[in-house]
C-alpha positions in Angstrom: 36.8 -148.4 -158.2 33.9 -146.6 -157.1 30.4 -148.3 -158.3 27.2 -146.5 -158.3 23.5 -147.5 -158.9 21.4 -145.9 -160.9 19.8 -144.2 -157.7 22.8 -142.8 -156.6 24.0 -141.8 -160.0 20.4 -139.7 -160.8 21.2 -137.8 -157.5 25.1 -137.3 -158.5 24.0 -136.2 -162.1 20.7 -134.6 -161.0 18.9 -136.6 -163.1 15.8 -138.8 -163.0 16.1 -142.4 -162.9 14.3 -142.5 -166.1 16.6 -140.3 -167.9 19.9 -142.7 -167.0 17.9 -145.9 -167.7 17.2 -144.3 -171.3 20.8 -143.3 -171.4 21.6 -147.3 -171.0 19.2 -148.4 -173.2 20.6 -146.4 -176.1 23.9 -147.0 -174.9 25.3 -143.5 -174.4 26.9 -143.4 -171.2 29.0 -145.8 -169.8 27.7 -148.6 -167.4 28.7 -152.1 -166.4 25.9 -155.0 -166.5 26.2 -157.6 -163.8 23.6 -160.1 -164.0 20.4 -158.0 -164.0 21.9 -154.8 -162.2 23.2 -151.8 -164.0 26.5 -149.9 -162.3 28.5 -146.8 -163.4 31.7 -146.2 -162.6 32.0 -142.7 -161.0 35.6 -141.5 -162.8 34.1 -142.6 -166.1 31.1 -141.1 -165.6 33.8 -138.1 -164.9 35.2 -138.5 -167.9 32.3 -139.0 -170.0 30.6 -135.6 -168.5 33.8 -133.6 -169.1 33.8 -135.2 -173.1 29.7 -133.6 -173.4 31.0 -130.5 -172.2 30.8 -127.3 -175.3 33.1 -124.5 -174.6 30.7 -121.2 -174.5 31.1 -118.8 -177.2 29.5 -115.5 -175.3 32.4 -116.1 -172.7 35.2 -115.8 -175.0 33.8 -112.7 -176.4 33.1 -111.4 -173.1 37.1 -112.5 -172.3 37.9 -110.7 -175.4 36.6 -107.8 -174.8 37.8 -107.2 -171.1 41.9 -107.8 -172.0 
């Protein structure tokens, strides 16, 4: 299990440290409290990016149109 801090998550996500502590205050990304520290782990933060993603509906016209 790979831990990360908010620090290191804001640099993995590019994001400010602002933006994830208001993403654990309205409880919308996945984090562990331990005593006063807040930790993410990395393959559910994985897992929770690849759930956000949208698929893009230019590409599949683009795709469409090539074949």
């Amino acid at each position: 299990m790979e831990l990360l801090t908010v620090k290191e998550l804001g640099e993995y996500l590019k994001l400010k440290k602002s933006t994830i502590y208001d993403k654990v205050k309205e409880k919308t990304i996945p984090y562990y409290q331990i005593d006063s520290s807040v930790r993410f782990e990395k393959s559910e933060i994985d897992k929770w990016i690849k759930s956000k993603s949208v698929p893009c509906r230019h590409l599949s016209k683009i795709l469409d149109s090539a074949a």
